[in-house]
C-alpha positions as CSV (number, residue, x, y, z in Angstrom):
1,X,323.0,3.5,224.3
2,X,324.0,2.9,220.5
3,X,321.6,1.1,218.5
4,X,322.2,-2.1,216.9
5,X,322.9,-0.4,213.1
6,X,326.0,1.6,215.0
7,X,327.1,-1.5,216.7
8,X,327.3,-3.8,214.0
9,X,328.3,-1.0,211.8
10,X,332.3,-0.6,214.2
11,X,332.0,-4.2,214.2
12,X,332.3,-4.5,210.7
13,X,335.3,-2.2,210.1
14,X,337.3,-3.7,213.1
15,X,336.6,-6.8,210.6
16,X,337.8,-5.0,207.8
17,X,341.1,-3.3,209.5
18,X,341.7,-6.6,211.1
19,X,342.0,-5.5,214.5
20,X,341.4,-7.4,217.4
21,X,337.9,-7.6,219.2
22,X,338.5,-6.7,222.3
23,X,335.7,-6.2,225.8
24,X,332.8,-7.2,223.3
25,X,330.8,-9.1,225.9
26,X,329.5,-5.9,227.0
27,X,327.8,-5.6,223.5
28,X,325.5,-8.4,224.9
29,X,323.7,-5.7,227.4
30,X,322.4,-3.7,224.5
31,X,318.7,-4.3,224.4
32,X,318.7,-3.1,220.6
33,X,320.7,-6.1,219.5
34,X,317.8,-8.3,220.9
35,X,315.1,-6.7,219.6
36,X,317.0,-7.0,216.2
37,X,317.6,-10.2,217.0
38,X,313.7,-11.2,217.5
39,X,312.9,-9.3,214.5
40,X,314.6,-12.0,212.7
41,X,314.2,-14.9,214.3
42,X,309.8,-14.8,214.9
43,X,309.0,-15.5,211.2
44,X,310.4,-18.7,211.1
45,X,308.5,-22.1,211.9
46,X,310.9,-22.7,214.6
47,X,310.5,-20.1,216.5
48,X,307.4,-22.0,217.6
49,X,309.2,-25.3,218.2
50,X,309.5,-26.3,221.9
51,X,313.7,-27.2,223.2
52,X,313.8,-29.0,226.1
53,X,311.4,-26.5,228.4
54,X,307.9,-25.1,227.1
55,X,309.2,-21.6,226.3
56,X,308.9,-20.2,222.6
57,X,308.3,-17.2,221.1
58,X,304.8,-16.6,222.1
59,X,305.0,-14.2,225.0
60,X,307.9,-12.5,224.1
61,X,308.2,-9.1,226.1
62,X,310.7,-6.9,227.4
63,X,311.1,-8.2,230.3
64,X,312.5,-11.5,228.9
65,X,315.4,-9.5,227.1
66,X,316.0,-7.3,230.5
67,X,316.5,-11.0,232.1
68,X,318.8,-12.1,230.0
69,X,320.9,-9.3,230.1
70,X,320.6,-9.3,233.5
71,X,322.3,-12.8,233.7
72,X,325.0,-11.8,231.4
73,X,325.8,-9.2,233.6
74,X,326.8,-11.5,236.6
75,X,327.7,-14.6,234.3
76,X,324.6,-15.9,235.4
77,X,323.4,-17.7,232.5
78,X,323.7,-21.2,231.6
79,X,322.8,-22.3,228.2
80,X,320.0,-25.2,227.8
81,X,320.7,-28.4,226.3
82,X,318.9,-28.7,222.9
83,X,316.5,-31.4,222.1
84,X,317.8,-33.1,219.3
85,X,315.8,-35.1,216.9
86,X,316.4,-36.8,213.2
87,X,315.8,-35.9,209.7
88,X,315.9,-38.1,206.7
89,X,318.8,-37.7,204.0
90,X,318.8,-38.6,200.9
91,X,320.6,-41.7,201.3
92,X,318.5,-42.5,203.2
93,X,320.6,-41.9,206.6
94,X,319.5,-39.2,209.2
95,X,320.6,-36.0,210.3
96,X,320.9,-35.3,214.1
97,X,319.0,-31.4,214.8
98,X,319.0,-29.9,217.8
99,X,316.3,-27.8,218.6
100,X,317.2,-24.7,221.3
101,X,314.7,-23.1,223.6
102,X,314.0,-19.7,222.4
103,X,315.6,-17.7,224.9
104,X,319.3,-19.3,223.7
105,X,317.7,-18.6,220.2
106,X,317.8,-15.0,221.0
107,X,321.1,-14.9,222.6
108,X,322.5,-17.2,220.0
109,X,321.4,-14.5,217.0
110,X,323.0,-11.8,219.0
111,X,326.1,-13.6,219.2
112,X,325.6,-14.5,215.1
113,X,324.9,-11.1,214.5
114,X,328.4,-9.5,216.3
115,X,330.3,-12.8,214.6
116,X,328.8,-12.2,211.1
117,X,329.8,-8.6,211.3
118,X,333.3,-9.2,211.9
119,X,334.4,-12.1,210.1
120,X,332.2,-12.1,206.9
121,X,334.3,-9.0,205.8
122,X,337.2,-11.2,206.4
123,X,335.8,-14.5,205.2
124,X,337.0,-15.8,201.3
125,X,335.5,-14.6,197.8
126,X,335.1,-18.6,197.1
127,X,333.3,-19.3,200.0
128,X,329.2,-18.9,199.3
129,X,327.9,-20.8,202.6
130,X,325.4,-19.2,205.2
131,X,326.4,-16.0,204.2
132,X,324.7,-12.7,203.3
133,X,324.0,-11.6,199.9
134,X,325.4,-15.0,199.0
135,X,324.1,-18.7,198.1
136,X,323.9,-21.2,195.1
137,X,323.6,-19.3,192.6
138,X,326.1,-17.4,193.5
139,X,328.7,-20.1,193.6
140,X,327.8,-21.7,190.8
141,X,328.1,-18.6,188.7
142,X,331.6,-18.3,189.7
143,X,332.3,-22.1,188.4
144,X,330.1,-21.0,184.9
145,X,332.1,-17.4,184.5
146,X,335.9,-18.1,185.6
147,X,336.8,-21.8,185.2
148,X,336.9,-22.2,181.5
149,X,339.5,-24.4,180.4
150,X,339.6,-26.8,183.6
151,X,340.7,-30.4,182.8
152,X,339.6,-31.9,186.4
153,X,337.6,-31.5,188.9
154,X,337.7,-32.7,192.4
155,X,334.8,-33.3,194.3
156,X,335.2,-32.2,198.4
157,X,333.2,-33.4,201.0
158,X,333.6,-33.4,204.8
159,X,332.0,-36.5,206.3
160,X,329.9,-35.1,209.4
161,X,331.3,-32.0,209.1
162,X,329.0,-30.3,211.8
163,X,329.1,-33.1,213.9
164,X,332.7,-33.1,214.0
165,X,334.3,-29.8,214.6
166,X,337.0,-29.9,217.3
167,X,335.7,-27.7,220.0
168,X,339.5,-27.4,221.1
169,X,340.8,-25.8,217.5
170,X,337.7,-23.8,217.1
171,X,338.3,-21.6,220.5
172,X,342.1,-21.8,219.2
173,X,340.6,-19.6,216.1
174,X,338.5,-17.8,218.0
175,X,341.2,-16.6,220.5
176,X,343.2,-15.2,217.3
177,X,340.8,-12.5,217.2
178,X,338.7,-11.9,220.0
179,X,340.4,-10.8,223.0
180,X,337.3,-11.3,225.7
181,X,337.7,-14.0,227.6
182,X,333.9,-13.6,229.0
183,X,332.7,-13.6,225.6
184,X,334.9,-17.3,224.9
185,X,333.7,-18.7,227.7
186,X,329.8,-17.9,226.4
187,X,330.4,-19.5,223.2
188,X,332.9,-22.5,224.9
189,X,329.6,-23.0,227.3
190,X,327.0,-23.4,224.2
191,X,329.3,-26.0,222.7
192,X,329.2,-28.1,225.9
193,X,325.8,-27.5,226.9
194,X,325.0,-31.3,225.4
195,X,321.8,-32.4,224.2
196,X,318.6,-34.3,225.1
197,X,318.0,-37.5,223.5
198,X,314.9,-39.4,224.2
199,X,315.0,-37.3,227.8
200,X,318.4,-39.0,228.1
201,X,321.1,-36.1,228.5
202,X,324.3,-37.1,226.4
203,X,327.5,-34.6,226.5
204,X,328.4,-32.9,223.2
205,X,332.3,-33.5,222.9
206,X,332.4,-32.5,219.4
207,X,330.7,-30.4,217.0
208,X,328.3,-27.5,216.7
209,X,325.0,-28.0,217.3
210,X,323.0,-28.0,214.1
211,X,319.8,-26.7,213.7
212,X,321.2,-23.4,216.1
213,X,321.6,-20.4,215.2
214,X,325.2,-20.0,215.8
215,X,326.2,-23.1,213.8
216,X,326.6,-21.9,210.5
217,X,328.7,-18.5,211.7
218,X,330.6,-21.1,213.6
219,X,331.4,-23.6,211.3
220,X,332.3,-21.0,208.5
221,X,334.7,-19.6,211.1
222,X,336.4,-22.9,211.4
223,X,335.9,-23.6,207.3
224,X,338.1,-20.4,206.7
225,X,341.3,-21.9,207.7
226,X,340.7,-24.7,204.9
227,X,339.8,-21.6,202.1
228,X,342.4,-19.8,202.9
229,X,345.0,-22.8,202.9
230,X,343.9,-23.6,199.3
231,X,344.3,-20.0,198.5
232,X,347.9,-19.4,199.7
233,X,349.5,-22.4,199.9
234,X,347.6,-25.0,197.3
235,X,346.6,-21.9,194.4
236,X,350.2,-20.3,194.4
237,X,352.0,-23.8,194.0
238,X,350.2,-25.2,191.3
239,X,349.2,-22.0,189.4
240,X,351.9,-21.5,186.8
241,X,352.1,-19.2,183.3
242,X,349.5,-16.5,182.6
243,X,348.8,-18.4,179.7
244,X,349.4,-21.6,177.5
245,X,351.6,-21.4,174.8
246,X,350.5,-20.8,170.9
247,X,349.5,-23.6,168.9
248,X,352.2,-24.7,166.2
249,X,349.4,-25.9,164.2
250,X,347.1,-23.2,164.5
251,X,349.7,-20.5,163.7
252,X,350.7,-22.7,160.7
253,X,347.5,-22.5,159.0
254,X,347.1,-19.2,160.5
255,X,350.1,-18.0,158.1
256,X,349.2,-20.0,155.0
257,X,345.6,-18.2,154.7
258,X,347.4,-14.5,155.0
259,X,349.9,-16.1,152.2
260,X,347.6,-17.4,150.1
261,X,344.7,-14.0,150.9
262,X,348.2,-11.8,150.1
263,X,348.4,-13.6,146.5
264,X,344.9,-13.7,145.9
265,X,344.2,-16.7,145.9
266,X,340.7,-16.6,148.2
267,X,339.4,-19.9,147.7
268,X,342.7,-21.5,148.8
269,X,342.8,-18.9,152.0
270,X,339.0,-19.6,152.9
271,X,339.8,-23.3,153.2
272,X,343.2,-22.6,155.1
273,X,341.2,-20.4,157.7
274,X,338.1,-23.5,158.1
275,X,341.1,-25.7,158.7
276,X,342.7,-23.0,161.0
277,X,339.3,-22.6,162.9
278,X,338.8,-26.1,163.7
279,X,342.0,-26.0,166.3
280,X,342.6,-23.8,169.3
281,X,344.8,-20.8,169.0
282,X,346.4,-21.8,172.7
283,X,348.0,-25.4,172.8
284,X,345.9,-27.5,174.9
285,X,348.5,-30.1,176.3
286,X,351.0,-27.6,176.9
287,X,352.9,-29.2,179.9
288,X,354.3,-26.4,181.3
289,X,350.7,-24.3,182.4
290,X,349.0,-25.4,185.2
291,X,345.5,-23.7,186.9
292,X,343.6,-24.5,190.0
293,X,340.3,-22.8,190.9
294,X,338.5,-23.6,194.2
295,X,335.0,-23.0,195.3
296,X,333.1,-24.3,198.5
297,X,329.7,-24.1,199.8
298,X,329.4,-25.2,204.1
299,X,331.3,-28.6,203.9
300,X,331.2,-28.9,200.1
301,X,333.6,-28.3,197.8
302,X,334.9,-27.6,194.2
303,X,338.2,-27.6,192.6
304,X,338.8,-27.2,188.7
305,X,342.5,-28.0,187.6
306,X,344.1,-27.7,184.2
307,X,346.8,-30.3,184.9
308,X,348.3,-33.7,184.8
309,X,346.0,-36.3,186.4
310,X,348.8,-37.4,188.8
311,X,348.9,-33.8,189.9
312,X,344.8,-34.0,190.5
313,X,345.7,-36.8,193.2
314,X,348.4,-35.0,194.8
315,X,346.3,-32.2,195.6
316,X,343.3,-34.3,196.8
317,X,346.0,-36.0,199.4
318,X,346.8,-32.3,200.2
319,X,343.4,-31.3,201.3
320,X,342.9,-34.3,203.0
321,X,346.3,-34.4,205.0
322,X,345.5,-30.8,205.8
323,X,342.2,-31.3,207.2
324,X,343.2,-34.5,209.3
325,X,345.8,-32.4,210.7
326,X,344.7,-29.0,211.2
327,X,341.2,-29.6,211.6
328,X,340.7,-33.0,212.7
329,X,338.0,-33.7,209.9
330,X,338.0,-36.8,207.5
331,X,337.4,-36.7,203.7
332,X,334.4,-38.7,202.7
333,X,336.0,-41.3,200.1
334,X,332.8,-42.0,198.7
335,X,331.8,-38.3,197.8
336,X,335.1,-36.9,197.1
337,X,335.9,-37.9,193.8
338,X,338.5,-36.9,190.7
339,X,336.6,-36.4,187.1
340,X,337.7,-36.0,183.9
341,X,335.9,-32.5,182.4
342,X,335.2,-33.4,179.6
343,X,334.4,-37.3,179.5
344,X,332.2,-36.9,182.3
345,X,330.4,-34.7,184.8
346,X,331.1,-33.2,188.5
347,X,328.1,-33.2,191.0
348,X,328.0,-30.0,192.9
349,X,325.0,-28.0,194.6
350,X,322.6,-30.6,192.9
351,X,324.1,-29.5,188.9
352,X,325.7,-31.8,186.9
353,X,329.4,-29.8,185.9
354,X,330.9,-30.5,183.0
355,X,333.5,-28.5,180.1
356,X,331.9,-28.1,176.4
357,X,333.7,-29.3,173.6
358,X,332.4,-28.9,170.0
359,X,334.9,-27.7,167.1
360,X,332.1,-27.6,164.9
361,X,330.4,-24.8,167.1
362,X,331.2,-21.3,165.0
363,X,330.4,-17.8,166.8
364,X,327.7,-16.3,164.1
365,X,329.7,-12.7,164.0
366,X,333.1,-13.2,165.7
367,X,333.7,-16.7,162.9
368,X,335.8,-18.9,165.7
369,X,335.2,-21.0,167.7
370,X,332.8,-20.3,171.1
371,X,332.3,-23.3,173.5
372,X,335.8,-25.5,173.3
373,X,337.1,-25.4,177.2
374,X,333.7,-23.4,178.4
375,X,331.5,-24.4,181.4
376,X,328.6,-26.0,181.0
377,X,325.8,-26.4,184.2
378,X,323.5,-28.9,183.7
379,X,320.2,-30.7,185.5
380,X,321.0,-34.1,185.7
381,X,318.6,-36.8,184.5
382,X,318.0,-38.1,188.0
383,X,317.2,-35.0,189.4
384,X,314.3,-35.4,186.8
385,X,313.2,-38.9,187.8
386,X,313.4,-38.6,191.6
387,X,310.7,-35.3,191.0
388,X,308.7,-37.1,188.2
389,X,308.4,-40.3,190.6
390,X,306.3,-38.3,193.6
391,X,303.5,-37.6,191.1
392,X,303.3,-41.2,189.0
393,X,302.6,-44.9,189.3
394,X,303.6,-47.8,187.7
395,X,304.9,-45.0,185.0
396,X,301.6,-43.1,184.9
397,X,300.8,-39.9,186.5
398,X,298.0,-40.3,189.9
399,X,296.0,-37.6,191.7
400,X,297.3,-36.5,195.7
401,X,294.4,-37.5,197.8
402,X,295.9,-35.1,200.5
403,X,294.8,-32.4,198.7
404,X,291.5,-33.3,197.9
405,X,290.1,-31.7,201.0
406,X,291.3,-28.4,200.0
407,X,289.9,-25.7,197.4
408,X,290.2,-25.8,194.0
409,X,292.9,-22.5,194.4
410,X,294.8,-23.9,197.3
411,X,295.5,-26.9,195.1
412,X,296.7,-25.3,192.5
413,X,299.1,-22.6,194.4
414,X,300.3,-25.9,196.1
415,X,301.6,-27.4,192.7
416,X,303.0,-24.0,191.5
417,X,305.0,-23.5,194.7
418,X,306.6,-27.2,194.3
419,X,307.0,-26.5,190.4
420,X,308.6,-22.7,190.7
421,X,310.7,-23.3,193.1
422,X,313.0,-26.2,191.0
423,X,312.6,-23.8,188.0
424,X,314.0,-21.2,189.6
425,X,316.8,-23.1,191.5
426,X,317.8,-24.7,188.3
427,X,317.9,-21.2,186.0
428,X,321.2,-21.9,185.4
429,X,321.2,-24.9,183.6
430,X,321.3,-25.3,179.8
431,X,319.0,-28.2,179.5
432,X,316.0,-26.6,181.4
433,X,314.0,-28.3,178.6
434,X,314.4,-31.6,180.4
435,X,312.1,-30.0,183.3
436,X,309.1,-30.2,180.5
437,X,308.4,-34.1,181.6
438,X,308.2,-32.6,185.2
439,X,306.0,-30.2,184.2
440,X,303.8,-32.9,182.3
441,X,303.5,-35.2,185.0
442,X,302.8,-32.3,187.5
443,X,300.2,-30.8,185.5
444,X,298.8,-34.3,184.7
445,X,299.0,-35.0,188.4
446,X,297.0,-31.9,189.1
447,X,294.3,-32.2,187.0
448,X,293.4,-36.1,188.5
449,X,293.7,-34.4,192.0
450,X,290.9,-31.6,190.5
451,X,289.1,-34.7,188.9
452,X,289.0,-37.0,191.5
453,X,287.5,-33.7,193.7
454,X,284.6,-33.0,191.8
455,X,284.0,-36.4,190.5
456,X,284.7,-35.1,187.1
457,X,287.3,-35.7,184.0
458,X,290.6,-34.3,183.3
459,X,289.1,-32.9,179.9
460,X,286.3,-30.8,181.4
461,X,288.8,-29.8,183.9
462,X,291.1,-28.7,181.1
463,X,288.7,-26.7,179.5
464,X,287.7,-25.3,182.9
465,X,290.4,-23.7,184.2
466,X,293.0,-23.6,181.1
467,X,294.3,-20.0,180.5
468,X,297.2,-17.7,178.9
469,X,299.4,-15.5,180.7
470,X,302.4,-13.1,179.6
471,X,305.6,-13.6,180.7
472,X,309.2,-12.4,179.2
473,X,309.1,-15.0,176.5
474,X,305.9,-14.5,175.3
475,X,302.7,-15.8,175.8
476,X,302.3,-19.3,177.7
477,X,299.3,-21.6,178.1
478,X,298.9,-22.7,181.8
479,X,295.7,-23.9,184.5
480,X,294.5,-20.3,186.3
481,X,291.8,-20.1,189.2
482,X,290.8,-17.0,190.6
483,X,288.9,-16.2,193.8
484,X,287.8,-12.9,195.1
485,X,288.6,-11.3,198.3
486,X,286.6,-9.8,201.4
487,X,288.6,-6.5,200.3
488,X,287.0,-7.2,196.8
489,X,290.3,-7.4,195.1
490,X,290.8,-10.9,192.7
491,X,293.3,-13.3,193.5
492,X,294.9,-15.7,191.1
493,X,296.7,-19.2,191.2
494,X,298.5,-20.5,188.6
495,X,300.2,-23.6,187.5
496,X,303.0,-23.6,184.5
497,X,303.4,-20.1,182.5
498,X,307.3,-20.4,183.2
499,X,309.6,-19.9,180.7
500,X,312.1,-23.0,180.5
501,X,314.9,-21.0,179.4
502,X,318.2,-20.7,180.7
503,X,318.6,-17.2,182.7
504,X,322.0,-15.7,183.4
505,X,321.6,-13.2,185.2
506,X,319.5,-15.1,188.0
507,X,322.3,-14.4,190.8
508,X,323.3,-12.2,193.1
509,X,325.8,-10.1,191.7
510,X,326.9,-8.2,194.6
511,X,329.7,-10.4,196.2
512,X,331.2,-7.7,198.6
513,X,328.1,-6.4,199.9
514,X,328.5,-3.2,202.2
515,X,327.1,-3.2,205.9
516,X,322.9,-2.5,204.9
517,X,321.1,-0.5,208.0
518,X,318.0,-2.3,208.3
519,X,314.9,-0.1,209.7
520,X,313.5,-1.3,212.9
521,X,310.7,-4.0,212.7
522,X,307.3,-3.5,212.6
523,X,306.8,-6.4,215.5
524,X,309.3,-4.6,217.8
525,X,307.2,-1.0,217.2
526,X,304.7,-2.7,218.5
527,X,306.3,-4.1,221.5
528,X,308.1,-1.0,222.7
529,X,304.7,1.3,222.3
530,X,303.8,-0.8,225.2
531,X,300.1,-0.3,224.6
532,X,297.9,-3.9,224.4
533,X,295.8,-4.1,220.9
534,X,292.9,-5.4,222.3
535,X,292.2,-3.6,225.6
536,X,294.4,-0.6,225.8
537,X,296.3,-1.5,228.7
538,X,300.0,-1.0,229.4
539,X,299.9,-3.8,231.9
540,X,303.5,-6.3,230.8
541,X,302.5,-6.1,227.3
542,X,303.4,-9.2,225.7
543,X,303.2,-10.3,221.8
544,X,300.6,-13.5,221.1
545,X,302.2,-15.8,218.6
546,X,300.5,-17.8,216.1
547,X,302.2,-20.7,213.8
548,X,300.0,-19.9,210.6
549,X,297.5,-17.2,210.2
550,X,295.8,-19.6,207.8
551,X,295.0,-22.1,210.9
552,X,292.7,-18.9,212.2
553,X,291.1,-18.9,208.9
554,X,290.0,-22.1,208.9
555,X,286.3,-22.7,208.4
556,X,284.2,-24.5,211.5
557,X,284.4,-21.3,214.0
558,X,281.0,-19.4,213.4
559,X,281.9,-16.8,216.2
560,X,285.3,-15.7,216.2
561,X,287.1,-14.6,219.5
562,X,287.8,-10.9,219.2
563,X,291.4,-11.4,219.6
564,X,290.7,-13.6,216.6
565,X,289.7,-11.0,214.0
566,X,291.8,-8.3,214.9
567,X,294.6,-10.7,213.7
568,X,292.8,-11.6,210.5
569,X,292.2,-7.7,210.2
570,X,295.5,-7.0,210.4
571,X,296.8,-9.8,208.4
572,X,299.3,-10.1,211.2
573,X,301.0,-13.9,213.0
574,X,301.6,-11.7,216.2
575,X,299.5,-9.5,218.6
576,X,300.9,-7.1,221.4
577,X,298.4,-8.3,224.0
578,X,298.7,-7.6,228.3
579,X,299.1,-10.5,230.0
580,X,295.5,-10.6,231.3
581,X,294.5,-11.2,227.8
582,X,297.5,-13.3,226.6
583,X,296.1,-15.5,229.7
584,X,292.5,-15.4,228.5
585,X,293.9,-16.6,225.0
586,X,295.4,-19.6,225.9
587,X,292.9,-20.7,228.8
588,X,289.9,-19.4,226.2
589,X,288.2,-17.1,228.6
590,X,286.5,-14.4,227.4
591,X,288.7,-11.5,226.9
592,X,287.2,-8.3,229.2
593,X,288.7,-5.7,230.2
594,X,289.7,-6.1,234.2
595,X,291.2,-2.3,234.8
596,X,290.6,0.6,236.6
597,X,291.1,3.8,235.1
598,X,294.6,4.0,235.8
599,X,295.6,0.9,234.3
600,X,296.0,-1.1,236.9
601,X,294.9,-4.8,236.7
602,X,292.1,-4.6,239.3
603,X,291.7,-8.3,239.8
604,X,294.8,-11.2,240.2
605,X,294.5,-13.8,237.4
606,X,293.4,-17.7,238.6
């Protein structure tokens, strides 16, 4: 049988010909994709989460995969409804998530994976969402490098996108392509499957089920008809002249300062070229060019048009005719908004967007002008405020009392983690100074927390743990603690010692990634050698899963099982264990070793 790399890999270039899919439910019996599959999917938190039954990662074997397979052999299998529980937004409404048991988990990556091979070849340039080698950054970069000169911007957004996909149109799209009516009737049953709601079962008429695994794949699928309506029909009709027209005015002074330079008169020609600098060498208002650029991230989007205003409003009632119609989705009226570039700010991906304009602004060695019409991505004051407000009072910065209980390290790494990660997501922006106050009240906030711990002040604290570290813009003061391993090696925390400074090149560059053979998983090694890694027997080997290794770390256990530090050995979350011991780990029996010399389990578990 071919493994998952070969699978994927003809797949992809059916994707890339265009050809139809055709008898791909018979992919499903390939054990390869599942073990692929699981070697994604047991990292993350959820894999631990309960659906609606008590099965989760932990015990995962072979067997389980043979089962399923086994079932999608006859058409046996029937897909679980998913528990579905509530997440706060922002504004301060929920989100719905549903939360799968982990055997439609596993089936639902397989399907991702054969999905994701096929149509992201296929999928638009402009669309960054749930896709690989793709994200934010990337997105955003786009806006920054090829929208100069954009006039408007229209703000896109789907109200309950997810929640509102028409399950009819989607199989509609689906059935364009893939010519397996076994393998629409699996994905037609997950959409149905319905949901659990306070142990109240409700029936899922619309929508993919967020917090699956198949709903972003899914809902880019459905997303493509809008990208690809903008880029055919929307793009071509507004898009008009390769350029604008030159500047009277411009080319007026242009050929007064190579008049007056031709009769020497050099003082007169270097005030006719300042005056010819101040004005752009392309006419601005001329009424004849006309540019729309688009850019979307899941049910956001972005479009930057050089254009009349009146035209701005046409196109917004395009998109949202188009998606009433086609798609069945509604425009959010509060979120989907026409703003002037350069008088005010777009909100997209959490940047502020707006177009530079400063004729006073000279390039040092090319002597013209450098910013007029160019994008500028900025963090906006809010952003600020919202972070700045977790870690103050009444204006003033105040210790966590959460963290008290933990060492003086762990605090610290905690801070850093928050702190990095909004530098790094915000490398874009211009004003990355503004993220100083942050840092401030962070590092203020910090040192209470440390204070308040030892019963000490801020100042001794300061002198305690202050420290200087190198980093590509030179030497930065920050707060450093160190700790030393039991495999003697030092370990260090640190809070700050992060340049503020805009980064350019912090994106992905690569936006047409080729198909990337990924070797096979350490975990799934593990779980086809068959061997258990505390007792040696072959017995239905199973891997033990753990939600943190930290939680076995944890002081208060003098005597440690066995099974215990072998996992703290190995600096391993998973352990291929028999089922004798996997039972002994849950009921906490003493593991022994219950086997002849064969292997055979010589006595039947309680």
């Amino acid at each position: 049988m071919r493994n998952a790399e070969t699978v994927l890999g003809i797949v992809q270039e059916y994707g890339k010909r265009k050809l139809p899919l055709k008898n791909i439910y018979r992919l499903l019996y390939n054990p390869d994709l599942y073990l692929r599959a699981y070697a994604r999917l047991y990292t993350n938190k959820g894999a631990m989460t309960q659906g609606t039954t008590n099965e989760t990662v932990d015990g995962m074997t072979l067997e389980k995969i043979n089962s399923i397979i086994e079932a999608l052999r006859y058409e046996r299998y029937r897909w679980q409804p998913v528990r579905r529980i509530y997440i706060p937004k922002k504004n301060g409404k929920k989100r719905p998530l549903g939360m799968p048991t982990w055997s439609d988990k596993l089936l639902q990556e397989v399907i991702r994976l054969i999905l994701e091979a096929y149509y992201n070849v296929q999928f638009s340039d402009h669309s960054h969402g749930f896709r690989p080698v793709r994200g934010c950054h990337t997105a955003l970069s786009e806006i920054k490098t090829a929208w100069t000169g954009t006039k408007w911007f229209i703000e896109g957004d789907i109200k309950g996108c997810f929640d509102n996909i028409n399950h009819d149109k989607l199989m509609d799209i689906l059935r364009e392509n893939i010519q397996d009516n076994r393998f629409l009737r699996l994905i037609d049953g997950l959409l149905k499957a319905g949901y659990l709601e306070e142990w109240s079962y409700n029936r899922t008429i619309s929508g993919t089920p967020q917090g699956g695994v198949l709903s972003p794949i899914l809902s880019n699928i459905y997303m493509d008809r809008l990208d690809k309506y903008v880029e055919k029909v929307i793009v071509p009709t507004y898009n008009r002249k390769d350029k604008r027209r030159e500047n009277p005015e411009y080319r007026k002074w242009y050929s007064r300062a190579h008049h007056l330079r031709n009769k020497g008169l050099k003082r007169e020609a270097a005030r006719a070229r300042k005056q010819q600098l101040k004005l752009p060498q392309r006419d601005p208002d001329d009424p004849e060019y006309r540019r729309l650029r688009y850019v979307r991230y899941a049910d956001d989007f972005l479009l930057g048009f050089a254009g009349p205003e009146g035209e701005a409003e046409t196109i917004k009632e395009q998109l949202r005719a188009f998606l009433q119609e086609e798609l069945k989705l509604e425009m959010s009226q509060e979120k989907t908004l026409i703003t002037h570039a350069h008088t005010s700010a777009a909100r997209f991906l959490g940047y502020e967007i707006a177009v530079q304009q400063d004729d006073t602004k000279i390039h040092p060695t090319r002597g013209r002008r450098c910013i007029n019409g160019v994008i500028e991505l900025r963090v906006s004051k809010d952003v600020v405020d919202s972070h700045c407000a977790k870690y103050q009072k009444h204006g003033k910065p105040i210790h966590k009392a959460e963290f008290q209980n933990e060492s003086d390290f762990a605090i610290i790494q905690k801070y850093q983690w928050k702190y990095r990660g909004l530098v790094q997501y915000y490398a874009l922006a211009t004003n990355m100074g503004w993220l100083n106050r942050l840092h401030w009240y962070m590092r203020t906030s910090l040192l209470k927390t440390l204070a308040g711990k030892h019963k000490s002040t801020v100042s001794k604290l300061v002198h305690k743990y202050q420290a200087e570290v190198e980093t590509w813009n030179g030497k930065m003061k920050c707060l450093e603690a160190k700790i030393e391993g039991k495999d003697g090696k030092v370990h260090v925390a640190r809070f700050g010692g992060i340049p503020l400074r805009r980064q350019e090149k912090a994106v992905i560059r690569d936006l047409n990634p080729n198909f990337v053979v990924i070797p096979r998983n350490e975990v799934v090694k593990r779980l086809l050698r068959n061997v258990c890694e505390l007792c040696g027997s072959k017995d239905h080997v199973q891997i033990h899963h753990v939600r943190k290794l930290s939680d076995l770390k944890k002081r208060g256990r003098k005597e440690k099982p066995l099974w215990m530090q072998i996992m703290i050995a190995m600096n391993r979350k998973t352990l291929a264990v028999c089922r004798y011991d996997h039972w002994a780990i849950h009921t906490g029996n003493p593991t022994k070793q219950p086997y002849n010399e064969s292997g055979e389990l010589e006595s039947r578990m309680p």
